[in-house]
DRENKOLLO-735183 format. One record per residue (C-alpha): residue in one letter; x, y, z; residue number from 0. Coordinates in steps of 0.1 Angstrom, whole numbers. Example, Ala and Ser with C-alpha at 12.3 -4.5 7.8 and 13.67 -1.06 7.14 Angstrom:
<pts>
+-------+-------+-------+-------+--------+
| tivex |  east | north |    up | drenza |
+-------+-------+-------+-------+--------+
|     a |   123 |   -45 |    78 |      0 |
|     s |   137 |   -11 |    71 |      1 |
+-------+-------+-------+-------+--------+
</pts>
This chain:
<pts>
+-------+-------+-------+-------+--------+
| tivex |  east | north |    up | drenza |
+-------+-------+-------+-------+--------+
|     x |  1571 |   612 |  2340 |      0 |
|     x |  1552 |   585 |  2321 |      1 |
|     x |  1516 |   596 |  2340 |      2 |
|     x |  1526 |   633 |  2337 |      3 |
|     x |  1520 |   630 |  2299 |      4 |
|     x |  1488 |   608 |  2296 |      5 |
|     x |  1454 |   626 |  2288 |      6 |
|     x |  1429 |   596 |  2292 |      7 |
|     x |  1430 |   595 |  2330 |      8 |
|     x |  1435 |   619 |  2359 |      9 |
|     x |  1444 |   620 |  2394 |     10 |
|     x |  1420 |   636 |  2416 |     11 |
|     x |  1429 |   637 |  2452 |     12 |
|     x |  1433 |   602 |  2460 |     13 |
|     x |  1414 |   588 |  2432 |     14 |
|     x |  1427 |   578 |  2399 |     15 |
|     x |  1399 |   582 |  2374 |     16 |
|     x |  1401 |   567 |  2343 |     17 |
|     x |  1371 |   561 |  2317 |     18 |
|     x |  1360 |   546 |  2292 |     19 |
|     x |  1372 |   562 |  2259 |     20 |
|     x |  1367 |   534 |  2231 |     21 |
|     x |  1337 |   522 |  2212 |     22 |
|     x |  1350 |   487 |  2222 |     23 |
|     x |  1345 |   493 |  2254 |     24 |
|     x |  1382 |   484 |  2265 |     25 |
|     x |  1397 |   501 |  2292 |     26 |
|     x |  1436 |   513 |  2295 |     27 |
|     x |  1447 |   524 |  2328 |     28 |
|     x |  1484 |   529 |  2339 |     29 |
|     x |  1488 |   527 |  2375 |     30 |
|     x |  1517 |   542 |  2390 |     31 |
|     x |  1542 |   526 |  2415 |     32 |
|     x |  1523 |   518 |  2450 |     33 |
|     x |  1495 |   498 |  2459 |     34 |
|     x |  1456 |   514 |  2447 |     35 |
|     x |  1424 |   497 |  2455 |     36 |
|     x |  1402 |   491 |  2430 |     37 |
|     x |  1374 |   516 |  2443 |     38 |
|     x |  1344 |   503 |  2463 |     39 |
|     x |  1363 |   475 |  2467 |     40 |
|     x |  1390 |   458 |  2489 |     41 |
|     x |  1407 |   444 |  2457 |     42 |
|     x |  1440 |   457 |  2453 |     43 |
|     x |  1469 |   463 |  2421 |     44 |
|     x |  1501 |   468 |  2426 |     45 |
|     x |  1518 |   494 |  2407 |     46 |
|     x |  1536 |   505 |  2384 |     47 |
|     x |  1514 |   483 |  2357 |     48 |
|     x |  1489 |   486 |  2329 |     49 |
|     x |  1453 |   470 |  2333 |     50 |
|     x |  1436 |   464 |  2299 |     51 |
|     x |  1406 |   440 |  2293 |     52 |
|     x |  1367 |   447 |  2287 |     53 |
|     x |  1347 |   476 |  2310 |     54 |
|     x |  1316 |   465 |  2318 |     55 |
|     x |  1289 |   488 |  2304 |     56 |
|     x |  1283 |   512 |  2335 |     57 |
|     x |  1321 |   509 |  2347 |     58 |
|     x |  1340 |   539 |  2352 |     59 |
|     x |  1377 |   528 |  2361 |     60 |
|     x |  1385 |   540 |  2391 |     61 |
|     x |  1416 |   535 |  2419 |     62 |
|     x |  1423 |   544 |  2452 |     63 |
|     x |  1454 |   551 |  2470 |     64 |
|     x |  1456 |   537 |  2509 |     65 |
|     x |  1449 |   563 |  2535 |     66 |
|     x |  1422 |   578 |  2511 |     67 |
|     x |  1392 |   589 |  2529 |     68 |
|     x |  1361 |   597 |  2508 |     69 |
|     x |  1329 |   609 |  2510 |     70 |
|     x |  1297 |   602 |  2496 |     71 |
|     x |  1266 |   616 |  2495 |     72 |
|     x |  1235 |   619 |  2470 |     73 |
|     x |  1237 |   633 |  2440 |     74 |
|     x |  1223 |   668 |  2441 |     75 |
|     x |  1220 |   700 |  2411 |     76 |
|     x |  1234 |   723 |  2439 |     77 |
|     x |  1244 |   728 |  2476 |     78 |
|     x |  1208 |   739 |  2481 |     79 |
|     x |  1192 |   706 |  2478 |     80 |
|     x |  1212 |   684 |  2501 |     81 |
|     x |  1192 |   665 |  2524 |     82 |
|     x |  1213 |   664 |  2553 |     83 |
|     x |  1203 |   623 |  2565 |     84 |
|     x |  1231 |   602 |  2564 |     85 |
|     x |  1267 |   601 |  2546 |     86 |
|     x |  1289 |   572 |  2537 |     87 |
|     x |  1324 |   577 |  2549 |     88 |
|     x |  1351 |   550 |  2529 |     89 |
|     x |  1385 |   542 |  2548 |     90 |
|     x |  1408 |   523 |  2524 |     91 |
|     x |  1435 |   511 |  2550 |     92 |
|     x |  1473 |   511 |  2546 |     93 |
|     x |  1481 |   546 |  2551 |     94 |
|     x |  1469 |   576 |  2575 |     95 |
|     x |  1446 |   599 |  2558 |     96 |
|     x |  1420 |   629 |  2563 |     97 |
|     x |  1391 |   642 |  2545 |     98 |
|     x |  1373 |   680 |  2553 |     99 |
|     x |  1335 |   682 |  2548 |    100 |
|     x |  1326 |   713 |  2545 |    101 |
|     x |  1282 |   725 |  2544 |    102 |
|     x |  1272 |   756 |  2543 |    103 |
|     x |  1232 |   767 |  2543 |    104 |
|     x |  1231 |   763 |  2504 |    105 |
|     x |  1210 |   794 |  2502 |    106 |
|     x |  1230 |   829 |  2511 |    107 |
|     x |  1270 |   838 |  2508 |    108 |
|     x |  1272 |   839 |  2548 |    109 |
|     x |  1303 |   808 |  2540 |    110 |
|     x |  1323 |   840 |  2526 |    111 |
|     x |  1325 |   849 |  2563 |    112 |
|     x |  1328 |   814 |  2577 |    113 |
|     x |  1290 |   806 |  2581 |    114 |
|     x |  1299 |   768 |  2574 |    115 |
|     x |  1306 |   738 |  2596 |    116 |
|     x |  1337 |   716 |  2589 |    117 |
|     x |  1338 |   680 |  2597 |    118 |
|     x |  1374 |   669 |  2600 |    119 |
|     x |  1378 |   629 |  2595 |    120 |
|     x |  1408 |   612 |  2603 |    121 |
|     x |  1422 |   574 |  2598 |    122 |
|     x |  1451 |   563 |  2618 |    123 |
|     x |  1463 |   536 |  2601 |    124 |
|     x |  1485 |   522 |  2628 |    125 |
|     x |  1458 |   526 |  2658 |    126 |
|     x |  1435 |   515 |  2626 |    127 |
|     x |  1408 |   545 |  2647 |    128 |
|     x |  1388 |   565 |  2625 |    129 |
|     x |  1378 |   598 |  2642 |    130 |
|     x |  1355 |   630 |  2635 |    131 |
|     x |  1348 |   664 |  2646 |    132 |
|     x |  1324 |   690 |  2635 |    133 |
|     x |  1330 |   725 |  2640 |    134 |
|     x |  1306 |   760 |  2630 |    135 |
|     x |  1277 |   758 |  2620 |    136 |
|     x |  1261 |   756 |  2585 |    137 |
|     x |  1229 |   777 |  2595 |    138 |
|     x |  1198 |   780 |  2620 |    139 |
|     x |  1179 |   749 |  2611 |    140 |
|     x |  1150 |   773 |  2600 |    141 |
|     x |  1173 |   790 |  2570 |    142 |
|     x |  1161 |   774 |  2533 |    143 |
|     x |  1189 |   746 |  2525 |    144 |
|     x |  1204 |   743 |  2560 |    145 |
|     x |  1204 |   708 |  2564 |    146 |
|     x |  1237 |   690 |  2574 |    147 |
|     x |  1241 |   653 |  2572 |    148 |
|     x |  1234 |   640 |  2607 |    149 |
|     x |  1242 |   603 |  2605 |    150 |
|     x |  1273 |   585 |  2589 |    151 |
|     x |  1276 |   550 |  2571 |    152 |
|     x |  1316 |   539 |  2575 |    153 |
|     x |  1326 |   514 |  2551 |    154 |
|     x |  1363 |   501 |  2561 |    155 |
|     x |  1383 |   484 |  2529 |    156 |
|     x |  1414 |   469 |  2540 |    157 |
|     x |  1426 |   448 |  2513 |    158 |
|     x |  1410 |   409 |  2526 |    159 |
|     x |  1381 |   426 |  2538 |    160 |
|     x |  1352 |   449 |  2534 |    161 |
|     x |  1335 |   464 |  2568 |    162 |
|     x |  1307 |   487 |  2574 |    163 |
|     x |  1285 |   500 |  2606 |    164 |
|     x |  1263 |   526 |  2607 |    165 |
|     x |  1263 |   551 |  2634 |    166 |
|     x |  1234 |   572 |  2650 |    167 |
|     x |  1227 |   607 |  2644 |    168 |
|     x |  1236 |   621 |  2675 |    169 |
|     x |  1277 |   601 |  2668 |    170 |
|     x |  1283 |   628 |  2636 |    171 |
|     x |  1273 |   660 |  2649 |    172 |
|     x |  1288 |   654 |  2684 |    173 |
|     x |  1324 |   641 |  2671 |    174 |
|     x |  1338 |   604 |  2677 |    175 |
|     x |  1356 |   579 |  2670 |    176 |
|     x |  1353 |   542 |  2660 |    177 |
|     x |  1378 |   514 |  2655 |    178 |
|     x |  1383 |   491 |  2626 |    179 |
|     x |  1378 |   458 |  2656 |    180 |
|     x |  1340 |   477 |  2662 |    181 |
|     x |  1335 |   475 |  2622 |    182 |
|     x |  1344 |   439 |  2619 |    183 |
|     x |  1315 |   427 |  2643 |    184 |
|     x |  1294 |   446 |  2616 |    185 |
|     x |  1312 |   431 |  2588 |    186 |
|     x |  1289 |   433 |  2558 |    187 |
|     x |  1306 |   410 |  2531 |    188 |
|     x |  1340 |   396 |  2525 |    189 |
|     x |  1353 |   409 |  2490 |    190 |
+-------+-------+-------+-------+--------+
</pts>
């Protein structure tokens, strides 16, 4: 009930956003019951409890519940100007969880009748697998803006530590899976 009322900070999806609204530069999150990760990160709070103390200048507070699976891409004005290339794909272990990618050509209304491909990623916590499939298609290759990512980054946080490995193009398009023992012998830094 007490989250329900507060205006400074949002859930979105898994993420709990809260910025930076004081001239001080002090930050006020409440974090409700349950364990988030601090995002980009495999340092974890345990809710419910309120974290004060100084932002640092670029610091937008954000927290992740486990089984989140996110996304991330370059920062583009529209659909149009993806790049396609490569994704980062963040597991935060403890739960199961799924994300849906979905491109379409960035150029025409053909996703109104399903012109898109959808890449489905899944975390099982328990086999601790992460697994993808891609199905459609976005657009002949020669359309304007039809350029789906091809490659993925995966970045594992599982509260001790921080994994990541990335994968070759052919591994996105065609579906796959990859286990968090294959990330560890990439292990990129402990956090």
């Amino acid at each position: 009930e007490y989250a329900a009322s507060l205006t400074t900070q949002w859930l979105d999806g898994s993420l709990m956003v809260a910025p930076i609204l004081s001239e001080d530069s002090r930050r006020k999150v409440y974090l409700p019951a349950g364990e988030w990760y601090h995002f980009n990160t495999s340092h974890m709070e345990e809710g419910p409890t309120h974290l004060g103390g100084l932002a640092e200048e670029d610091e937008i507070p954000i927290f992740v519940r486990p089984g989140a699976v996110i996304c991330l891409g370059d920062s583009v004005q529209s659909t149009y100007d993806f790049a396609g290339g490569a994704i980062e794909i963040q597991v935060y272990t403890g739960a199961d969880g799924s994300f849906e990618l979905v491109e379409d050509d960035g150029a025409s209304v053909n996703y109104e009748v399903g012109r898109v491909r959808t890449t489905t990623f899944r975390w099982y916590d328990s086999a601790r697998t992460l697994s993808w499939r891609a199905q459609g298609s976005a657009g002949d290759a020669s359309d304007p803006g039809a350029h789906p990512y091809t490659r993925v980054s995966v970045r594992l946080f599982d509260g001790r530590m921080q994994s990541s490995v990335f994968l070759e193009q052919r591994d996105l398009q065609d579906g796959g899976t990859i286990t968090a023992q294959e990330l560890s012998v990439h292990r990129e830094l402990q956090v």
